[in-house]
N, C-alpha and C positions, 0 to 999 in steps of 0.2 A: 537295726536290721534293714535291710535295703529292699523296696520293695517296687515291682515293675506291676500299677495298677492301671487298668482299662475302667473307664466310665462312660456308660452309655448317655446319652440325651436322644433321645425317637422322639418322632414328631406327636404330638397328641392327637387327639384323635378330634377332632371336635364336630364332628355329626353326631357322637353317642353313639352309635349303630352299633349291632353285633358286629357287622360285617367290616367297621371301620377299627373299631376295635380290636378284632383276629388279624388282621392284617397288622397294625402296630407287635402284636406278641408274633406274628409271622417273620419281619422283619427282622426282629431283637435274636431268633434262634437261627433265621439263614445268616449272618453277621457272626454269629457262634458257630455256626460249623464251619466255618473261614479259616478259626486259630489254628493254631497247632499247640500242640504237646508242649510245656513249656514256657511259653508264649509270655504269660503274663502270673502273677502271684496272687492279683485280687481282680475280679471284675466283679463295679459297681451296675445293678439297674435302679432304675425309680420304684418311688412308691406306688403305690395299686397295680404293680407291671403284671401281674396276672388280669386284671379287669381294667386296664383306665379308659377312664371317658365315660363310666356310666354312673348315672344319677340319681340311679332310683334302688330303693332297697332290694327289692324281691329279681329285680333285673340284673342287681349286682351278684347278688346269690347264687341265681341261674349260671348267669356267665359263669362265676367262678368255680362250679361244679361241675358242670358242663364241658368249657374250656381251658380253664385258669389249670383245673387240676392236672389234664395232658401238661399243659406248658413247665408245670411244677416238676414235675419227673424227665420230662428232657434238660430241662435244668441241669438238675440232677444226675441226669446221664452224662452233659458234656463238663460237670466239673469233675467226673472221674475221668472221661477220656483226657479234658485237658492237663489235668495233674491241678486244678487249680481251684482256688475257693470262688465261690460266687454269693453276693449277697444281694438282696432286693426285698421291698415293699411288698406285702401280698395282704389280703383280704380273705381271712381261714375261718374258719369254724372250728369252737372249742366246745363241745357238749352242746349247749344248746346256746353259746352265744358265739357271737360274730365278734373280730377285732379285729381293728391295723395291726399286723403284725411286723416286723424287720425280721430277715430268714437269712441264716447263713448256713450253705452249703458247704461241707470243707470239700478239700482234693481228694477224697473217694466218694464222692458223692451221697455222702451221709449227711442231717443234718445236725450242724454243730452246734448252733444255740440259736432259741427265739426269744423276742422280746418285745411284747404286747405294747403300742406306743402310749404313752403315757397320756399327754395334753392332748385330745381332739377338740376338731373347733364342732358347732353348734351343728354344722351339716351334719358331718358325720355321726351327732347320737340321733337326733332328730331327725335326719331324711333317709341316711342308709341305717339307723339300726345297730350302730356299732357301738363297744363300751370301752370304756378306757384301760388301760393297763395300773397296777397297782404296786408292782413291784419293777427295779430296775436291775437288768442280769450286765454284769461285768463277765466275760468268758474269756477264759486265758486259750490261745492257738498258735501253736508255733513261738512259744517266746514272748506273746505278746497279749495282751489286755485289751480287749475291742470290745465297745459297748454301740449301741445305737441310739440316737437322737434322729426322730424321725418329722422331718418337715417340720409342726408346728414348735414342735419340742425345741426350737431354736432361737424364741423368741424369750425364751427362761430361762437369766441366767444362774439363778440358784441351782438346776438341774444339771451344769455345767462345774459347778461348784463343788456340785456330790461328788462328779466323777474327777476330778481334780484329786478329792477326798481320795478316791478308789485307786489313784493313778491309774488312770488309763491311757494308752497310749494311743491305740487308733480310736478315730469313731465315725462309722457308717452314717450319712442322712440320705436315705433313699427320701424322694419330695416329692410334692405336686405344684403347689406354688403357683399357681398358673395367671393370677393376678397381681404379686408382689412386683416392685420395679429391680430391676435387675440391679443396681447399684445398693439397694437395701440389702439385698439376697447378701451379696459382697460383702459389705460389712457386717452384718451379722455374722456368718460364717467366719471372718478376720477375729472379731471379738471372740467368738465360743473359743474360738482354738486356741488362743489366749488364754482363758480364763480357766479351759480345762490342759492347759500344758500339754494338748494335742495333737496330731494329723486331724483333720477333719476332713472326710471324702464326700462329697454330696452327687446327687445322683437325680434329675428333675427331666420334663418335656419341654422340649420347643414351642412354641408359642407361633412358629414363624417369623420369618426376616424381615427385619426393621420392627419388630416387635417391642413393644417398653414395658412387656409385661414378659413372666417366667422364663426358660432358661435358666444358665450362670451354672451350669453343671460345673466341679470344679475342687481341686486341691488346694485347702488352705494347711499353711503350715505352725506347728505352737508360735515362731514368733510375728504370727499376723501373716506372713506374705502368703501373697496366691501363686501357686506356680506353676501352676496351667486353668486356661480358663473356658468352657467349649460356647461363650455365647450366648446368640440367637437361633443357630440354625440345627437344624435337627445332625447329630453326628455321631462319631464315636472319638476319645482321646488315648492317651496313654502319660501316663510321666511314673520314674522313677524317685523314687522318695526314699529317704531314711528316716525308717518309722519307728520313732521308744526314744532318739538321742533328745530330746527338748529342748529347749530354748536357755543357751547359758545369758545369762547378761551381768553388768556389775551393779553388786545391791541396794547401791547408792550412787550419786557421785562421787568417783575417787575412791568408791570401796572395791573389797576383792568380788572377783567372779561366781556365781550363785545359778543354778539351775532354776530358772520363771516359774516354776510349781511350788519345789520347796519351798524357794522367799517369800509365797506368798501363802502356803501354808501354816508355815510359821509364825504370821502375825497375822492372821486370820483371830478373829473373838466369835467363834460359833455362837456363844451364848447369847450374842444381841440379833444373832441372824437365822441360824439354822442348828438348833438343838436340836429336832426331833431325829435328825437320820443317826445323829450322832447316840441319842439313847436307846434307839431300837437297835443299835448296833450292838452296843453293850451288852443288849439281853439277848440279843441272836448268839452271841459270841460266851454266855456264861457258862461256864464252866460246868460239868455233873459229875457228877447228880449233885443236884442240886434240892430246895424246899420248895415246896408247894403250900402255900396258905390258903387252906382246905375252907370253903366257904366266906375268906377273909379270915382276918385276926379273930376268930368263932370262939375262941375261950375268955375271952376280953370284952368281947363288944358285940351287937347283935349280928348275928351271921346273915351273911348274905346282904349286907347295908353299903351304902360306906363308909360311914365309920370303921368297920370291918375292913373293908380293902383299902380308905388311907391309912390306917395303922399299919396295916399290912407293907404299905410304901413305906412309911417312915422308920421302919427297923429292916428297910432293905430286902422282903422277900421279892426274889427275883421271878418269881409265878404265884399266878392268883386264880383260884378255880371258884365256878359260880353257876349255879343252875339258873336255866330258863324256861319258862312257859309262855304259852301264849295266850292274853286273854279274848274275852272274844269279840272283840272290836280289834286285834293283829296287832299288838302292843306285847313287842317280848318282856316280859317280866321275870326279873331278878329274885327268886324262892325256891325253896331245897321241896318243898311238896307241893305237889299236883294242888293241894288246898292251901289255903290262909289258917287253918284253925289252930294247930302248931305255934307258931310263929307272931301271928296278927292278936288281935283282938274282935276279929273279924270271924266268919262262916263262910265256907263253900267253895267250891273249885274253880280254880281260877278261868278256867277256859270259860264260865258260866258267866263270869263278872267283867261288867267294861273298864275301863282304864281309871274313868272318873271314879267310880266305887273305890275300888284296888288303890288308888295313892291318899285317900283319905285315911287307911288303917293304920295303926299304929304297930310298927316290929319292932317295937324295943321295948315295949313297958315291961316285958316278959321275963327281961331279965333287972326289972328295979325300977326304981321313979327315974332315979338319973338320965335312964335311957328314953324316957315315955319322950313321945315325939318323932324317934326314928320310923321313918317310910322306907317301905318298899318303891327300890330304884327300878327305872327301864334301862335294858343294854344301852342307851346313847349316854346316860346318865353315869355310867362306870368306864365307857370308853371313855368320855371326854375328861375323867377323873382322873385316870391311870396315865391317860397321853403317852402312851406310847414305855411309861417307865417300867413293865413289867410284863412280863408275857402272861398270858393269855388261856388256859385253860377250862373250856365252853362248855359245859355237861348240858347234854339233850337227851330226856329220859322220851320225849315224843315230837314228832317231827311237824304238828301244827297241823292245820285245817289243809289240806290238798299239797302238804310241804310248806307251808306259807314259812313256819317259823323256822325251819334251816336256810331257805330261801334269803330271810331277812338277815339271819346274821351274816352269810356267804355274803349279800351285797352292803352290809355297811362293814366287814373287815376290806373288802375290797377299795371300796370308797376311802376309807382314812387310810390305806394304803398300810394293813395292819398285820397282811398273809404272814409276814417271815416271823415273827414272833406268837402269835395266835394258831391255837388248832380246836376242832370239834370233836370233846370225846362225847360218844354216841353209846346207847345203851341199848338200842333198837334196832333190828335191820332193817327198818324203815328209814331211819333216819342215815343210817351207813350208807344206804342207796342211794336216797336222796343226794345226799353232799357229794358221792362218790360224781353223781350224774349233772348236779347241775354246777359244781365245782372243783371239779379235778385238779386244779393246782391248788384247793385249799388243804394244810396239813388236816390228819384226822385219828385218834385215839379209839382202837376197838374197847369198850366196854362190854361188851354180849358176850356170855358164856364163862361168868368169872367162875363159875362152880367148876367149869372145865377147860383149864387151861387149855389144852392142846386142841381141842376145840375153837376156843377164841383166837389161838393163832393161827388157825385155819382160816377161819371168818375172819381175820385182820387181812390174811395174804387176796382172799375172795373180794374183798371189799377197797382194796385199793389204799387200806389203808398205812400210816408209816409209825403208827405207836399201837401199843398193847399196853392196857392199864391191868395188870392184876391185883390180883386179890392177894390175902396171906395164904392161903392153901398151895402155891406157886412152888416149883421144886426149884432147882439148882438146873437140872436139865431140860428144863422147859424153858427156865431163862436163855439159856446157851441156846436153845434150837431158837428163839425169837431173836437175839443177836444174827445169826447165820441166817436170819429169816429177812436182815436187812431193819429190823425192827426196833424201835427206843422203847424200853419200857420202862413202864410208870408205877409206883406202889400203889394200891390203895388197903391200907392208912398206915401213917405212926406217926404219934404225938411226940414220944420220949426220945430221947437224945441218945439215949444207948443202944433203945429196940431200932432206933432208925439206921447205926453204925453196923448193927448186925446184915441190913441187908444192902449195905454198900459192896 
């Protein structure tokens, strides 16, 4: 596809000011009401082009609520008037956290996909505030596959790799860069596009002229070359590209001709490099309905253990569900009741007991000697077990001291990067709210109101939820209205192999 793309480079703003600042996004939108109709197919800006230049958390904030947000919606406006997509860096707010975001505007001025940037350096959590993205969006537009690698994200090239994996064809780096040396910038950029069989469009500020520092805004193409470059000085470019065909080359010396992705696809060994994307893949992609191993392997082995959930891995159930509590020292603990008496050898409610108590008990002797020894796990203890090979199934009967314990699972699925295969089914609408509010892209499982289904899928549609776990009292027509509802839903229970074919 042939593509006539504009790339901004504005000058940076380097007083920090508000007022130096608004002038940079002043500039960027009197340059956009210039185009015409037509004009161009992509226009690239840089990253933070809603706020750059400023330094400090609460000041970035301001600005970008204040001003950023106007700037956001003329965006907006002029990628409907111009017919044209526009992408760029911004600095948003998601419930109550802040991220680098990449934003693509499509040609009616909707937007078409975001994508939280992955790698930030140490400024950005620690001086502005911000948290890294956990998941990476491949979005198909017009024919074509466009992901975002934003600024730092280009220094990794396994990242590149993935999307190689993804085939992607374009990919956006809106940047900041402001002390990198322009010749690094370059190769870098040469290399990604290579490695992801790419366009790769970068989008950064001027530094000013005769500058040895950022710049280099600029088109590299999948077989390395740059073929347009804007510099040092603050400007705008244009080049036409053909963006999807990749890089043919021959496979070898003297071999036949081979498109640079596949070849290298092909003899790719994920296993010694990059397994995990490749088996969270698997289970993002399994097939349903599918099993659920209710507590872990629970008729075998002490439930809720792992011995429980590696069995559970080793005869392939593709989900693992698990209760948590919090005790109370904020150590989510891995147990089906609010107590240990059940299960332990032990007394009292967990929320009561600290961590050190809690891993001293024993959960297995209960079911024989064989077992005496099994301890009660913490959620990092079954993530790090699972790695990724199984999805995820969270049961929150209470949402912890002030939300502490939704809070904590929300930020370590986010951390191991565990969203696409993991959700929280919730039993409380405390706990629905909580997640709903402090993690909206985390999936989430209505449990509340199994007595009445239509009820519960009320509260799932209320609560922002995208699954509905019912009960057996479920009709045929309550299922169909939760299908129509946008809704997956989940059995709870069946053991048997026939009773479970019944409600396929």
């Amino acid at each position: 596809m042939t593509m006539n793309i504009c790339v901004f480079q504005p000058p940076y703003p380097r007083r920090g000011t508000e007022n130096a600042t608004k002038e940079v996004l002043q500039g960027m939108l009197s340059q956009l009401a210039m185009f015409e109709p037509g004009e161009y197919d992509l226009i690239l800006l840089p990253e933070y082009a809603n706020a750059p230049g400023i330094g400090e958390a609460q000041a970035l904030r301001t600005f970008a609520q204040k001003h950023g947000a106007p700037f956001m919606q003329e965006l907006a406006g002029h990628a409907a008037r111009l017919e044209t997509a526009i992408a760029l860096g911004a600095a948003l707010q998601q419930g109550p956290r802040w991220c680098n975001y990449g934003v693509l505007f499509d040609a009616q001025g909707e937007i078409a996909f975001v994508q939280e940037k992955v790698h930030l350096v140490r400024a950005e959590i620690d001086i502005l505030g911000l948290a890294p993205g956990s998941e990476v969006v491949v979005h198909e537009y017009q024919g074509l596959r466009i992901a975002f690698a934003i600024c730092f994200d280009l220094y990794f090239p396994e990242y590149f790799a993935m999307l190689a994996a993804q085939k992607v064809d374009l990919i956006l780096s809106p940047s900041y860069q402001r002390s990198e040396a322009p010749w690094r910038i370059r190769t870098l950029c040469q290399a990604r596009a290579v490695d992801a069989g790419a366009t790769l469009v970068r989008s950064s500020y001027a530094m000013g002229r005769g500058s040895d520092q950022g710049g280099a805004s600029l088109v590299a193409l999948p077989q390395g070359d740059i073929t347009a470059d804007a510099g040092d000085a603050p400007c705008m470019f244009s080049a036409t590209v053909d963006v999807g065909q990749g890089f043919i080359k021959p496979a070898s010396f003297g071999q036949p001709l081979v498109e640079h992705r596949q070849l290298i696809e092909e003899n790719r060994r994920p296993a010694l490099y990059r397994p995990a994307w490749e088996q969270k893949q698997a289970v993002a992609v399994a097939p349903t309905p599918r099993l659920c191993a209710h507590r872990g392997l629970s008729h075998a082995c002490p439930e809720n253990t792992l011995p429980a959930f590696a069995a559970a891995l080793a005869v392939g159930v593709p989900e693992i569900e698990f209760d948590l509590w919090e005790s109370r020292d904020g150590v989510a603990v891995v147990c089906h009741d609010a107590d240990v008496d059940r299960t332990t050898d032990g007394q009292g409610a967990i929320a009561d007991m600290e961590w050190a108590a809690l891993q001293r008990l024993d959960a297995g002797g209960y079911l024989g000697e064989a077992w005496r020894g099994v301890r009660l796990p913490r959620l990092e203890e079954v993530l790090a077990l699972v790695d990724g090979r199984s999805g995820l199934n969270i049961h929150l009967k209470a949402a912890g001291v002030e939300g502490r314990l939704v809070k904590r699972v929300c930020d370590l699925l986010r951390e191991q990067a565990l969203l696409d295969i993991a959700y929280i089914a919730g039993s409380s609408e405390e706990v629905l709210g909580i997640a709903r509010d402090y993690a909206p892209e985390m999936a989430r499982a209505c449990l509340v109101g199994q007595d009445d289904p239509d009820r519960q899928i009320a509260l799932a549609q209320q609560y922002g939820r995208q699954r509905v776990q019912f009960g057996r009292n479920v009709t045929e027509a309550q299922i169909d209205a939760a299908h129509q509802a946008g809704l997956r839903c989940n059995l709870f229970w069946s053991d048997e192999a026939d009773d479970a074919r019944e409600w396929v």
